[in-house]
Every structure is written in structure tokens, then in C-alpha cells.
C-alpha positions as CSV (number, residue, x, y, z in Angstrom):
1,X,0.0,0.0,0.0
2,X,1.2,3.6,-1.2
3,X,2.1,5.3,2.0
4,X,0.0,8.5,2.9
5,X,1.7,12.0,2.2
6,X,1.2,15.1,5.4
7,X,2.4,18.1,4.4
8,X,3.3,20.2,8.0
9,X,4.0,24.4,8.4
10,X,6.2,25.5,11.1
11,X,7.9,22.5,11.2
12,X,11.5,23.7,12.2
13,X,10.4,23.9,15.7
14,X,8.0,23.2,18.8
15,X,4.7,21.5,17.8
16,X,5.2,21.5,14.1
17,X,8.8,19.9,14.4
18,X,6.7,17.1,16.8
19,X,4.1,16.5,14.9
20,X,6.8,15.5,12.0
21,X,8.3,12.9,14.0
22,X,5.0,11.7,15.4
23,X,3.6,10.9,11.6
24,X,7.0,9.9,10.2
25,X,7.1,6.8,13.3
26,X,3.4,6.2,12.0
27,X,5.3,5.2,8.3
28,X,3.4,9.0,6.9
29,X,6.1,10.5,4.1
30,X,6.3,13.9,5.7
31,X,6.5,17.0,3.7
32,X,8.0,19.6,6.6
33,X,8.6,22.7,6.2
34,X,9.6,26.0,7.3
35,X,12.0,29.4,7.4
36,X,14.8,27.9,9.3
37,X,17.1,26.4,7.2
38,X,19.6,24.6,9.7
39,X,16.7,23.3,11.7
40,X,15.3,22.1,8.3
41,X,18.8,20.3,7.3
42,X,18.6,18.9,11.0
43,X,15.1,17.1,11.0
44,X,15.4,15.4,7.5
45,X,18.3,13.4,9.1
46,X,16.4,12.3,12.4
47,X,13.6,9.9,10.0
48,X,14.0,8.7,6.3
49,X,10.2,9.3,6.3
50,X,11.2,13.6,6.7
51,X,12.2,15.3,3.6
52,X,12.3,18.8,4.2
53,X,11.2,21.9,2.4
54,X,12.3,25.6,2.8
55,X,9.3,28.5,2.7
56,X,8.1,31.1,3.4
57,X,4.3,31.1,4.0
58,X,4.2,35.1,4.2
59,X,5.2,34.9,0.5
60,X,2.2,33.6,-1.5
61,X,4.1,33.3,-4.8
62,X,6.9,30.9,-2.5
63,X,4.5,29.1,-1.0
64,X,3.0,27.7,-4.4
65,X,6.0,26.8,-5.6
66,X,6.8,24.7,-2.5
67,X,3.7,23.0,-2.8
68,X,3.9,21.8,-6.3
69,X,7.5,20.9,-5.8
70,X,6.2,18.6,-2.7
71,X,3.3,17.5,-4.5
72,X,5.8,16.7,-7.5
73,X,8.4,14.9,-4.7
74,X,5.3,12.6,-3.7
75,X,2.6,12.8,-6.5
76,X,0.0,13.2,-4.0
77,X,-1.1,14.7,-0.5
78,X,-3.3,13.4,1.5
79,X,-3.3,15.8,4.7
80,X,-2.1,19.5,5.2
81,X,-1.2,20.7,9.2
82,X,-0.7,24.2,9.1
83,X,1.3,24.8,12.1
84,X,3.4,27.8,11.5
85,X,2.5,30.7,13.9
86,X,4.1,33.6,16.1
87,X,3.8,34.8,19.5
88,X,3.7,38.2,20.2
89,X,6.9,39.8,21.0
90,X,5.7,42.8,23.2
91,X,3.0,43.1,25.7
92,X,-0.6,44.0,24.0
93,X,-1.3,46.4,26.4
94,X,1.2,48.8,25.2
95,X,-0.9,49.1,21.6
96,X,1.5,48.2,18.8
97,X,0.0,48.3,15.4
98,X,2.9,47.2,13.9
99,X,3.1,44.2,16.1
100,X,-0.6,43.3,15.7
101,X,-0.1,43.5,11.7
102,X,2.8,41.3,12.1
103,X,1.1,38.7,14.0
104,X,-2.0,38.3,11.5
105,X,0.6,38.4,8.7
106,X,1.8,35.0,9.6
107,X,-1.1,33.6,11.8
108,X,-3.9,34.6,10.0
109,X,-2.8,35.7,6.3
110,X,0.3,33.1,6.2
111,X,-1.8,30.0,6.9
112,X,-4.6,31.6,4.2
113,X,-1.4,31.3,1.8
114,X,-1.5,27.7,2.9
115,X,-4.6,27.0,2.5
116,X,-4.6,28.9,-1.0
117,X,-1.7,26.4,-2.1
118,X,-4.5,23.0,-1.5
119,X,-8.2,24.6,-1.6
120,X,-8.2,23.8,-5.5
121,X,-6.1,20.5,-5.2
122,X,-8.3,18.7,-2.9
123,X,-11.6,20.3,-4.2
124,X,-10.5,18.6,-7.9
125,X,-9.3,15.2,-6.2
126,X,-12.6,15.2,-3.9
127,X,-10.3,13.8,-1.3
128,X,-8.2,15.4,1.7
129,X,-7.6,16.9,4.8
130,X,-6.9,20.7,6.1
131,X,-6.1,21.1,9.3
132,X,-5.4,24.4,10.9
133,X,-3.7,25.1,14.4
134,X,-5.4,27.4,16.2
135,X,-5.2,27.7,20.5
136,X,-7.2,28.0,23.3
137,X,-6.9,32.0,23.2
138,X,-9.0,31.7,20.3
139,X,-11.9,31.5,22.2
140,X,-12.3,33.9,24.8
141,X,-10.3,37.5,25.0
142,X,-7.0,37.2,27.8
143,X,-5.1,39.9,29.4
144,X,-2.0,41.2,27.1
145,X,-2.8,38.7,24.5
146,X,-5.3,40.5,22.0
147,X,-3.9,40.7,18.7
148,X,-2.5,36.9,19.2
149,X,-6.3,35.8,20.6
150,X,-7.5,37.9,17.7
151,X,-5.6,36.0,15.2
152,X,-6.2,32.3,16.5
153,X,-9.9,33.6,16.7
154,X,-9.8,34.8,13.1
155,X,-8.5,30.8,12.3
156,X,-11.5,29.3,14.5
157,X,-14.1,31.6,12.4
158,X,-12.6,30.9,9.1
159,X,-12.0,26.8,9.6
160,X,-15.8,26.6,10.2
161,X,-16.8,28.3,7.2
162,X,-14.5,26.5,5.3
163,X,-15.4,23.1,6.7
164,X,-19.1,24.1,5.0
165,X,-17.6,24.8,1.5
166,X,-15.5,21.7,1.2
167,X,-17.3,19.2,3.0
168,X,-19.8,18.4,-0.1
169,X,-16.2,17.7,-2.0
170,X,-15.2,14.8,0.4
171,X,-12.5,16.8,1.7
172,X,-11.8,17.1,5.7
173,X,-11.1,20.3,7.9
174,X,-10.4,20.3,11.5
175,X,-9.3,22.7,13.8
176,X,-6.5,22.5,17.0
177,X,-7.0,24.4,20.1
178,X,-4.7,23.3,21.8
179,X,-3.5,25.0,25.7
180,X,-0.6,25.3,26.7
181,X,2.6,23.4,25.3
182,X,6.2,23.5,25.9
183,X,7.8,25.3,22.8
184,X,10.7,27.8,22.6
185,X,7.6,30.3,21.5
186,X,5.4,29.8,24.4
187,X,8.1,29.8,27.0
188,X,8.8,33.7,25.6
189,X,5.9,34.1,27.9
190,X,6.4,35.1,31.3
191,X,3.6,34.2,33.3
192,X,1.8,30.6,34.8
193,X,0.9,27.9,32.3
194,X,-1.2,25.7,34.0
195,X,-1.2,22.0,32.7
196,X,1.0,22.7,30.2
197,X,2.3,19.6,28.6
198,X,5.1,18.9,26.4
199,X,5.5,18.7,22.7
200,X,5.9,15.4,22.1
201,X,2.6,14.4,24.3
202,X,0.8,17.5,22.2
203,X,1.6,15.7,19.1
204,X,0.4,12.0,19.8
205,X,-2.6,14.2,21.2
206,X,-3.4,15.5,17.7
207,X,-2.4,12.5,15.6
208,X,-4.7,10.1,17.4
209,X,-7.6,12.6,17.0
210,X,-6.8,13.2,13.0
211,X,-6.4,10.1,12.4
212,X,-8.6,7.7,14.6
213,X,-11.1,9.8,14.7
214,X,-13.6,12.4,12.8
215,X,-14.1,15.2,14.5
216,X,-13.8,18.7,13.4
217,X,-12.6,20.4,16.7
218,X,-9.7,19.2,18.7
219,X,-8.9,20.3,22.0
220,X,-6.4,19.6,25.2
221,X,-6.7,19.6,28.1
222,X,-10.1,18.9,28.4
223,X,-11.2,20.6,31.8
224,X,-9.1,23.7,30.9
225,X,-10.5,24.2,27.5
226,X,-14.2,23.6,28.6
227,X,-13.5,25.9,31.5
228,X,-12.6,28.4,28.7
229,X,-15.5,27.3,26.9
230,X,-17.7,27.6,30.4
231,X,-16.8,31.0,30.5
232,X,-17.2,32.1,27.1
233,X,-20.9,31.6,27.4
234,X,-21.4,33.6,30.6
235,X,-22.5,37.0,30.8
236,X,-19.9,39.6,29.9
237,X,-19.9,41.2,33.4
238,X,-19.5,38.0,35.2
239,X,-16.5,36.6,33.2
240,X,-14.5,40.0,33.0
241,X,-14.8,39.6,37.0
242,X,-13.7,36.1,36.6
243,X,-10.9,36.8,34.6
244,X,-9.4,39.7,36.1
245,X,-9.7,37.6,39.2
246,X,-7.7,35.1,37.8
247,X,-5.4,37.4,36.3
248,X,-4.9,38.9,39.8
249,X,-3.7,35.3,40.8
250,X,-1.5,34.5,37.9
251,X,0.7,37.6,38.6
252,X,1.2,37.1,42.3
């Protein structure tokens, strides 16, 4: 049996780099990329199943060419994970336009040039899988995190309006929400990260539920994220209190 072709973003690091080992042990060819060159060289030497791929997902034009070049390497893909993301790199509460248009540029607009590179690919083939990395701060509004909340709530929004335009073509989208994880880019911040959990464990996490299962949401850990969701659904005034209280707490 041909083996099954995953191409993953933000592979050079953190989840993304993860998630590459996780599907390459489950015999997946794995298509990873990313902007880091020497990371890139590194992870094509720790599976055969790795070949790596340089890009830029800002650049539309680049990401095209990367995917027909992969899609050339393999002659087919059969699931997309687009992983790549940044954290902000300055506090949200002293307003930074320039750092909230840099965030969207890659969250939001870099996985849109991702999605732009397979939307036609696996409508045409009626077969396929897009799944997009989102996080839990896509679903409620934290302290000194809005433009990256904003940008992982833009990706929730979109994945389910997607998921209604390719669904009657046979083709698959999900979404990830996952909480907190032990990455270089989430250790940047400097505050409590309750049941955070590390990479590796993230990564069987999200494999098992792509793969063994059909849901369109995926989220870990459970009781934080249905917390979240608990709170989302309250009245404004009563989770503003609840949040600043716990915000109070975090800091001390």
C-alpha cells in the first residue's frame, strides 16, 4: 500500500517539528517545512520518512512553488497541518499596530497562503484533509494577549466556514485548540501555564484525533479548554470579573 503523504508548516520547531516525528514513526512521508534552514537540514536526518522543504508562508508566490515541488516529490497529498504561527513579541497592552499587523501576517494571512496552495487541489481530487492550528486564546479574549487571541480567533471563524464549502467535495477540515505546550515560543511568555504539557505528548494528542477519529474540533486539556469554553458563554460582566480575578492570581 502507497504510504500516505502530510504536508506540515512551522515544522522547524516546537509543535510543528513534533508532529513531523509523530507521523513519520506512524510510516506518513512527511513534507515539513519551514523558514529555518539549519533546523530544516537537522530534522530530514532524524527519520528517512522527513524530507524537508524551505518556505516562506508570508510569501504567497513561494508558498506555491513549494507545494507543487512537494506534490511533484510525492505525487500526491493526503493531509495538510498548518502549524506555522508567532507569538507576540511585546505586551498587548502597550498598543503596537505594527506588532498586531505582524502577528495576523503570519497567523492569520500566512496560513490563508497555505490553504490557498491546496483549496483547488483537494476540491478537484474530492479527497483530503486541512487542518489548521489554532489555540485556546481563540476562544475567549486574555489579558496582554489580544492581537494573538484575535488572530487564532480569526482561524477558528474561518476553519468553520470552510469546513461548509469543502465538505460536499469529500475533503476534511479540522481545527486545533490546543493549551498550553512547551515550545521555545510559548516559553517567551512570562507568566503561569497551568497544565501545560510537552510537545511530544501534544503531538500523539493531535495524531490520534486526525487520524482515529472524525471530529472537526480538537482540544487539550479537556477541563481547561471547557473551562474556557464555560466562561465564554457567561455574561460579559461576570467573566470580566472572573478573569481579572484570575489574572490577579497569575501575577502574584
Amino acid at each position: 500500500m502507497k504510504k500516505k503523504v502530510v504536508w506540515i508548516t512551522g515544522a522547524t520547531s516546537g509543535l510543528g517539528k513534533s508532529l513531523s516525528k509523530e507521523f513519520a514513526e506512524k510510516d506518513w512521508l512527511v513534507a515539513a517545512s519551514g523558514r529555518n534552514k539549519n533546523s530544516l537540514k537537522k530534522i530530514r536526518k532524524e527519520h528517512p520518512n522527513i524530507t524537508s522543504f524551505y518556505t516562506d508562508i508570508n510569501n504567497k508566490k513561494k508558498c506555491l512553488s513549494v507545494f507543487k515541488i512537494i506534490k511533484k516529490k510525492f505525487g500526491k497529498v493526503d493531509l495538510c497541518i498548518f502549524c506555522a504561527g508567532v507569538q507576540n513579541s511585546v505586551k498587548d497592552q502597550s498598543f503596537s499596530i505594527e506588532n498586531i499587523e505582524r502577528t495576523f501576517k503570519t497567523n492569520f494571512f500566512g496560513t490563508m497562503n497555505s490553504i490557498n496552495c491546496v483549496y483547488d487541489y483537494f476540491k478537484k481530487r474530492k479527497d483530503g484533509h486541512i487542518s489548521i492550528v489554532s489555540s485556546m486564546a481563540g476562544y475567549i479574549g486574555f489579558p496582554n494577549s489580544g492581537s494573538y487571541g484575535a488572530s487564532k480567533a480569526a482561524l477558528i471563524n474561518f476553519a468553520e466556514g470552510l469546513n461548509f464549502d469543502l465538505k460536499r467535495y469529500n475533503v476534511r477540515v479540522s481545527v486545533i485548540c490546543p493549551g498550553f505546550i512547551d515550545t521555545p515560543m510559548t516559553n517567551k511568555k512570562h507568566h503561569p501555564k497551568p497544565m501545560m504539557i510537552s510537545s511530544k505528548s501534544a503531538a500523539k494528542k493531535i495524531y490520534d484525533e486526525l487520524i482515529k477519529s472524525k471530529s472537526f474540533e480538537i482540544y487539550f486539556p479537556k477541563s481547561l479548554i471547557l473551562l474556557i469554553k464555560l466562561l465564554k458563554i457567561m455574561p460579559y460582566w461576570l467573566y470580566f470579573r472572573i478573569i481579572n480575578i484570575m489574572n490577579y492570581y497569575m501575577k502574584r
